[in-house]
N, C-alpha and C positions, 0 to 999 in steps of 0.2 A: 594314555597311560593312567592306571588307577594309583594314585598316589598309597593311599593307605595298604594298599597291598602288595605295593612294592618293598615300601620303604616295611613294612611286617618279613617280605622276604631278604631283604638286605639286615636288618637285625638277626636273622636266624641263622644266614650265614654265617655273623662275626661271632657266634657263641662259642667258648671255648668246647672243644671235640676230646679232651684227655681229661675231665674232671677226676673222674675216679682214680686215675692215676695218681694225677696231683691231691687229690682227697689221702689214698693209700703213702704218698711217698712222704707228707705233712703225720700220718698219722706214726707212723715207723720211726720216723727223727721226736716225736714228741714221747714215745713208747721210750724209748731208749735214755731219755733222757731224765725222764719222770723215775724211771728203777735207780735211777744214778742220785738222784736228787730228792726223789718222792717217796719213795719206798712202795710205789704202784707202778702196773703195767699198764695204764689209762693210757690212750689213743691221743684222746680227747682232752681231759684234763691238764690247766694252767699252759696252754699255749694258745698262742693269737693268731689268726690270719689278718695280718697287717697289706698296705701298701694298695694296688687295683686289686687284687685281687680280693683282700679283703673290707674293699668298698665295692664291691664287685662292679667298677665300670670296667673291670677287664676285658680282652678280646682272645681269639682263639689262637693269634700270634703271643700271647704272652710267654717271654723267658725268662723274666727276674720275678722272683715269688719270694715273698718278703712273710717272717713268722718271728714272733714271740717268745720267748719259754719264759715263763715268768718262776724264778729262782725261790727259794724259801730266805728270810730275810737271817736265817740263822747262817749261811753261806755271805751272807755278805760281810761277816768277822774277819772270815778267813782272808778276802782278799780287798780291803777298804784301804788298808794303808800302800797306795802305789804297786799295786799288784794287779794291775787291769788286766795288764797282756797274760799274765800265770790263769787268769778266769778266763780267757777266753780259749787258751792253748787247752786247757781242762776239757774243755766245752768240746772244740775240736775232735780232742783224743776219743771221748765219749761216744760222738758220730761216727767215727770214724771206724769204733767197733763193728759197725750195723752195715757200714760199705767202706770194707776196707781196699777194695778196687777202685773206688772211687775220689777224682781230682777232687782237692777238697784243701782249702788255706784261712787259715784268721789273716781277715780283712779290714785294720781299724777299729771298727766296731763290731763287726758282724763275721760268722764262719759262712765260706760261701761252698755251699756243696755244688757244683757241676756235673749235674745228668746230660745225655746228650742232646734232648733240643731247650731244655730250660735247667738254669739255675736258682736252687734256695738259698738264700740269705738270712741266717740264725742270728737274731740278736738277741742275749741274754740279759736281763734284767728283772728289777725288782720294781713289785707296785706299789706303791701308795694308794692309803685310804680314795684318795681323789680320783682315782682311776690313772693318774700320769704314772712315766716309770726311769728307772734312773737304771742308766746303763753305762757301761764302761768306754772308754775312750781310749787308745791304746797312744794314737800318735802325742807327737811331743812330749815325749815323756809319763802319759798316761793324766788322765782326769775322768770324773763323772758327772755324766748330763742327762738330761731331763727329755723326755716326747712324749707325747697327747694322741696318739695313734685313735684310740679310743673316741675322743671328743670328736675326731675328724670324718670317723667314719660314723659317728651317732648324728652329723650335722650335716653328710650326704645323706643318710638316709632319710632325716626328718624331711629335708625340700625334697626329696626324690618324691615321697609322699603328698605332700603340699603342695608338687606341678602336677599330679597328674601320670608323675611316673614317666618323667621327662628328663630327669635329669642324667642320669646313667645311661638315658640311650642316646643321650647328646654327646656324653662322655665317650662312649664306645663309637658312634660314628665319625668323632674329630679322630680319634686313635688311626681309625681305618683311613683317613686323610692323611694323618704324620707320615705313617708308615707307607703310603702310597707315591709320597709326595719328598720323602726326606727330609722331612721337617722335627729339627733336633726339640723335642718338647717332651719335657718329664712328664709320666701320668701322675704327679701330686698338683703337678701346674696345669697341667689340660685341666682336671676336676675343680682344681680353685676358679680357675677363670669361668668355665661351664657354673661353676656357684654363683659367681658374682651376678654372672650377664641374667640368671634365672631368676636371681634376688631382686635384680632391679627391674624387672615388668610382671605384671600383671596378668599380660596379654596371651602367653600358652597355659595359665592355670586349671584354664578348663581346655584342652587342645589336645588332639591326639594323632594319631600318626597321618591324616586327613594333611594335615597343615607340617608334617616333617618338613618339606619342601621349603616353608617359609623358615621353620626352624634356624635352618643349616645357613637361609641366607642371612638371617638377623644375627646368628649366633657370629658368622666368619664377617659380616661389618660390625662388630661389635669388637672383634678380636683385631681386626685389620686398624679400627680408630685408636687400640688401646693405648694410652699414653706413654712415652718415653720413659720408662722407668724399669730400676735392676730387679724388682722381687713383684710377688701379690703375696697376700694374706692366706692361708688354710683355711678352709671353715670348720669353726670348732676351736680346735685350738692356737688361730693366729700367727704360726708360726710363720717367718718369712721364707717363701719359696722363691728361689734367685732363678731368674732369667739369664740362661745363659748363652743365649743364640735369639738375636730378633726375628720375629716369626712375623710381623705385623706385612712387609710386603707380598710374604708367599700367602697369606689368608685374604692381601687382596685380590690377588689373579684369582684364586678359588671361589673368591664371591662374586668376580667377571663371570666365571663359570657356571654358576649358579644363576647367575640372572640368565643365562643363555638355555640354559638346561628347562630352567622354570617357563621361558619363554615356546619351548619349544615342546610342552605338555604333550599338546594332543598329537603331533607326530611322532611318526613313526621312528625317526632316532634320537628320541627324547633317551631314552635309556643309556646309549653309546656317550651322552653328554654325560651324565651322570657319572658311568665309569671313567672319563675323564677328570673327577674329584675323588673316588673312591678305589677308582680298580676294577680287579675280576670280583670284588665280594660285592658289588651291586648285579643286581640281576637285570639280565642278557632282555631285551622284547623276544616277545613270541619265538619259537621255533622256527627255521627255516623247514620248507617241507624237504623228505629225503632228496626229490625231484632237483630244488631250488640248490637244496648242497653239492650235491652232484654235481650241478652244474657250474657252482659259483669254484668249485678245487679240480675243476677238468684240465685246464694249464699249466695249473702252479700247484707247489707242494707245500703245504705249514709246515715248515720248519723254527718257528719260533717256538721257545722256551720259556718260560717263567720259572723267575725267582724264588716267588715262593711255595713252589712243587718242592724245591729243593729243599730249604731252610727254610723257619722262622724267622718269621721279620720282625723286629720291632727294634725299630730307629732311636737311638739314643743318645750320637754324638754327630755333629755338623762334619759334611762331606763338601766338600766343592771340586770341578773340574773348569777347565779349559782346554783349548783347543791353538795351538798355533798353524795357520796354514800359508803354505807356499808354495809359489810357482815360477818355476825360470822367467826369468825379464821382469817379476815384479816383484814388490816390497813381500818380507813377510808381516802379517796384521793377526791377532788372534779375534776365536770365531764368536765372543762373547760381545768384543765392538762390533764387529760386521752387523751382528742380529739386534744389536741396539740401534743400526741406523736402518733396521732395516733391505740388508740387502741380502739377497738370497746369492750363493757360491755358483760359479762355472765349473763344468765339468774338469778335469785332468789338474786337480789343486791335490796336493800332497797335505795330509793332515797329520797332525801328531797330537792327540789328544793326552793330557796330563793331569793329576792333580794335584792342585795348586791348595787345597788345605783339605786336613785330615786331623781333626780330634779324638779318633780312637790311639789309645796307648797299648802298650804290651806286645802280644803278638796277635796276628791278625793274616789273612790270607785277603788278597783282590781278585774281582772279576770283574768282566768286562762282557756287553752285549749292544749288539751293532743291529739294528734293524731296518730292512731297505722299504720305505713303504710308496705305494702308488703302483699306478697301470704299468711304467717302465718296470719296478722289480720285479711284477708279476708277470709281464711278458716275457721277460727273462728268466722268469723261475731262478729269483736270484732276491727273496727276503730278509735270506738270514735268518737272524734272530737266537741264535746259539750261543748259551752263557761259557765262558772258556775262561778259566783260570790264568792272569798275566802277573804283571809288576804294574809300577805305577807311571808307566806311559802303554798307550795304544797306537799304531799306526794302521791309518785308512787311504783313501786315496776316494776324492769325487768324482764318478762312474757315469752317473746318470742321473737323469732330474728326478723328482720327488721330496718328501719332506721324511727325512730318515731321522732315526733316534738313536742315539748312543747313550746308555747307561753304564755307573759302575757303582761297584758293590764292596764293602767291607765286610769281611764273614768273621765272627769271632768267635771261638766255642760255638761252631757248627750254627751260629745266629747273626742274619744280617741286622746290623746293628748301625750304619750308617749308608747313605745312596745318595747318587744324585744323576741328573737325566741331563743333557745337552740336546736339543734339536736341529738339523743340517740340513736344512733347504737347499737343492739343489736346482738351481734353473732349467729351461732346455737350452739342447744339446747334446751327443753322446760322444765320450769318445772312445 
């Protein structure tokens, strides 16, 4: 495997594929709101690309796009004394001209417009000389507070620059892990951490995508060591970013995997390791020749689905599942202790997979996907793999030996936005 020109094809992959859109749909809300407030038609003018997108460690799953409008300080008269929610209802109303079709609610701080595979988030506020900017607060009663957006994103670019142009494609390749992996991590905290770990070595400042390899595994023991603690720092403007799901054990199976992956260079399924940290957005080894395919789908039929054909991914809130299994004349035991002790399941056990926590709120739809893997599903022509709309229980039944996969999915506004994977080993046996 050539390192540098894989890991060149896996960054090209994760680049976002709708800019122009998102360019046009940023320009239209800015347009609209500028004649409201500015007495110009400017695109462009007094709004910010905040958040990844406007640190651009973004990925081409992105769905929450975070903007600016920075207000004239003559408008801040009108609504200083306890009138937060009236500015932001204004704000709304204003958008709301330009897509009046369109789902669209004040959010606390921010108006969230919902297109269908991503949504904007409008905060309105006012700058200061210093570049910070004070914006309205609605809960509790209403108050005004302060963010540094600006500083944050002048403090990724400055080291982005200073490693080598390392830092953003660190940022984008963890994304491609969260999301691969369901791991509940904000992009202000992915990017803070990717700051930290960049600040404190020397050692990729002259490094380039030669040494990605090494990157990914410094960076995920670095992330896997990180100390017990609720927040990290922003860079730039120090704001505290709260941790709110520990991620330190899933970053260490991933740096098992990486040592494996990294181990396993010069062969031939170096790559297949890979997409076991990242997914379908790392690139495949070589082509099979037509011959080679031909022969390898002459029994079985792929009938497996992906996720994200269907929807955007991008994991935002912690997902868990279990598994209870049973079988006449024995205890039932769920399948989370089984696989901590190690033991792989007999065939004809009744499963009922569940889940047992879910931090997406509001409304939300599940799915569910079963996939039978090994020589038995395929002799059978019996993979699976078909994502199918449920509730929040599944029921399976163990069939046959192999190492099968059960995922489930939280979709929200057309975005999955939380996941998690169970694996079910099954012994031999058939019944």
């Amino acid at each position: 495997m050539n390192v540098s020109s894989t890991f060149q094809e896996f960054l090209q992959n994760l680049a976002i594929d709708n800019k122009e859109e998102i360019s046009n749909r940023y320009g239209e809300i800015t347009k609209v709101l500028n004649i409201k407030y500015r007495n110009t038609e400017s695109k462009t003018l007094n709004s910010l690309k905040v958040g990844s997108y406007g640190r651009f460690t973004a990925i081409k799953s992105i769905s929450d796009l975070d903007m600016v409008y920075i207000l004239p300080w003559t408008e801040y008269e009108r609504f200083k004394n306890g009138r937060q929610s009236a500015l932001l209802q204004e704000v709304k109303k204003t958008i709301q001209s330009r897509y009046p079709k369109t789902d669209m609610r004040g959010d606390g701080q921010v108006v969230v417009i919902s297109f269908t595979n991503y949504q904007i988030e409008v905060l309105p506020a006012f700058e200061y000389e210093d570049g910070s900017f004070l914006y309205p607060d609605t809960n509790d009663g209403g108050s005004w507070k302060t963010t540094k957006p600006r500083l944050e994103i002048n403090a990724i670019s400055d080291l982005h620059q200073a490693k080598n142009q390392n830092l953003r494609t660190l940022c984008k390749m963890i994304r491609s892990w969260k999301n691969y992996h369901g791991v509940a991590m904000g992009g202000l905290l992915i990017d803070s951490v990717a700051y930290d770990f960049l600040n404190s070595t020397t050692y990729y400042d002259d490094k380039s995508f030669t040494y990605y390899d090494w990157l990914i595994r410094d960076f995920l023991k670095y992330l896997s060591d990180l100390q017990n603690t609720n927040h990290v720092f922003a860079p730039g403007s120090n704001q505290k970013v709260y941790i709110k799901k520990k991620f330190q054990t899933r970053a260490k199976k991933a740096h098992k995997l990486v040592l494996e992956a990294i181990e396993a260079q010069e062969n031939k399924n170096a790559n297949q390791k890979w997409k076991k940290i990242f997914g379908r957005n790392f690139p495949s080894a070589i082509q099979l020749t037509t011959e080679a395919m031909d022969k390898s789908i002459a029994t079985w039929t792929n009938t497996e689905e992906f996720i994200e054909d269907k929807y955007n991914v991008d994991i935002r809130y912690d997902l868990s599942i279990d598994c209870e299994v049973t079988q006449a004349g024995f205890r039932t035991d769920n399948l989370l202790s089984i696989l901590a002790n190690k033991i792989r399941l007999l065939p004809n056990k009744e499963l009922k997979f569940q889940i047992i926590r879910n931090d997406v709120k509001g409304d939300f739809e599940i799915y569910w996907k079963v996939l039978n893997r090994g020589e038995e599903a395929k002799k059978r022509n019996m993979i699976r793999g078909q994502i199918i709309k449920g509730s929040s229980i599944q029921k399976e039944k163990t069939n046959f030996r192999g190492d099968h996969i059960v995922e489930c999915y939280i979709v929200q506004n057309n975005i999955v936005v939380a996941k998690d994977r169970i694996h079910v080993p099954i012994s031999e046996g058939v019944h």
